[in-house]
C-alpha positions in Angstrom: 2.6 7.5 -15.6 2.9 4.1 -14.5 6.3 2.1 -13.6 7.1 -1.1 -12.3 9.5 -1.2 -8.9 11.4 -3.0 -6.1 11.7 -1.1 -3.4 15.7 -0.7 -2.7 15.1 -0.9 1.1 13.3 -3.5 3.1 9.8 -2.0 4.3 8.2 -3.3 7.6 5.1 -3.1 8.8 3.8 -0.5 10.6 0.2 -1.5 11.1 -1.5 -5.0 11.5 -4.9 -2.7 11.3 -4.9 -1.5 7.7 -8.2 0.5 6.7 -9.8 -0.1 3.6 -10.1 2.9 1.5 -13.8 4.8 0.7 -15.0 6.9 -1.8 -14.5 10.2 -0.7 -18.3 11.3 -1.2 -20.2 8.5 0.5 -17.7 7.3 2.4 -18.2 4.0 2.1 -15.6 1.4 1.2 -13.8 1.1 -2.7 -15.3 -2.1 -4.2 -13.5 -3.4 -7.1 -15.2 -4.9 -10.3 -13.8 -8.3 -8.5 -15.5 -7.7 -5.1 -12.3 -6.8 -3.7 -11.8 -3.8 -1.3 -8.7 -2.0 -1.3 -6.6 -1.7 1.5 -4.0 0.7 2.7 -1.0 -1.5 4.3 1.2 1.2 6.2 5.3 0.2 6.6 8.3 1.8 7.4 11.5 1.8 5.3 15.0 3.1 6.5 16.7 5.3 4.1 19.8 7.4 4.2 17.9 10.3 5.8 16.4 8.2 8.5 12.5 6.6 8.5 10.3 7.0 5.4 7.0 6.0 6.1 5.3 3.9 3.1 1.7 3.2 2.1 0.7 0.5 -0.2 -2.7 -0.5 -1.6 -3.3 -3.8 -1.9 -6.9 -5.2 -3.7 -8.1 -8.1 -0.9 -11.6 -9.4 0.2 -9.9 -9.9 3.9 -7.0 -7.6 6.0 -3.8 -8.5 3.5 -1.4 -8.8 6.7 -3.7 -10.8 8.5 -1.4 -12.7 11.0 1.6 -10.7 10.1 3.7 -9.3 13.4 4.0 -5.6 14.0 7.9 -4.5 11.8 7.2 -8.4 10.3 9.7 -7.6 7.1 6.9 -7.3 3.7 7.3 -8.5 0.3 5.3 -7.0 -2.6 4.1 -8.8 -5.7 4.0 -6.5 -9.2 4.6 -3.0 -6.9 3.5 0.0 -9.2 4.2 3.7 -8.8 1.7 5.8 -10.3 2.8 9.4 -10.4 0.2 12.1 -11.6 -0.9 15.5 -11.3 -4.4 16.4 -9.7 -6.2 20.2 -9.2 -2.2 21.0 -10.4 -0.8 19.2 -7.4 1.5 16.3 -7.9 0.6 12.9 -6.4 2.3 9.6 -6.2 0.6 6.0 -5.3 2.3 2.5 -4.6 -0.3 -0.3 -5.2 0.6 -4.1 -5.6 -1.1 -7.4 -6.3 -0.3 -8.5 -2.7 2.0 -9.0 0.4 3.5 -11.4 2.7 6.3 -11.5 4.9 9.5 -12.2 3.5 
């Protein structure tokens, strides 16, 4: 199941070094049909229980926080949550079209 979000807390950034994701079997990086690869962009978002740490892909030919300041405040264009089950284990990703600082 797919939804469309905001995240209700700012999220900064965590990482100016985000790794671009590989297929587990070879792995070598996750090309998209566009020639895009996609990129992990780590942050950090207070909540009511403290730090919740926040991973994001993002689909980018170059580093999508390129430039961007270590806990540099992030903004997330059409953010999707994905929630699923896999080998009977629940998962959830975040992906968006892109990020800047905002």
């Amino acid at each position: 199941m797919k939804f469309s979000i905001s995240m209700p807390n700012p999220v900064y950034l965590a990482n100016k070094n985000p790794f671009k994701k590989s297929n587990f079997e070879t792995k070598e990086p996750i090309v998209t049909a566009n020639g895009d690869y996609l990129w992990q962009v780590d942050g950090v978002a207070p909540n009511e229980r403290g730090i919740e740490e926040v991973s994001v892909t993002i689909e980018s030919q170059k580093n999508p926080v390129e430039g961007l300041e270590l806990m540099t405040p992030l903004a997330f264009k059409d953010l999707v949550l994905t929630i699923g089950k896999m080998n009977g284990k629940k998962f959830y990703s975040l992906k968006a079209a892109s990020v800047k600082a905002a």
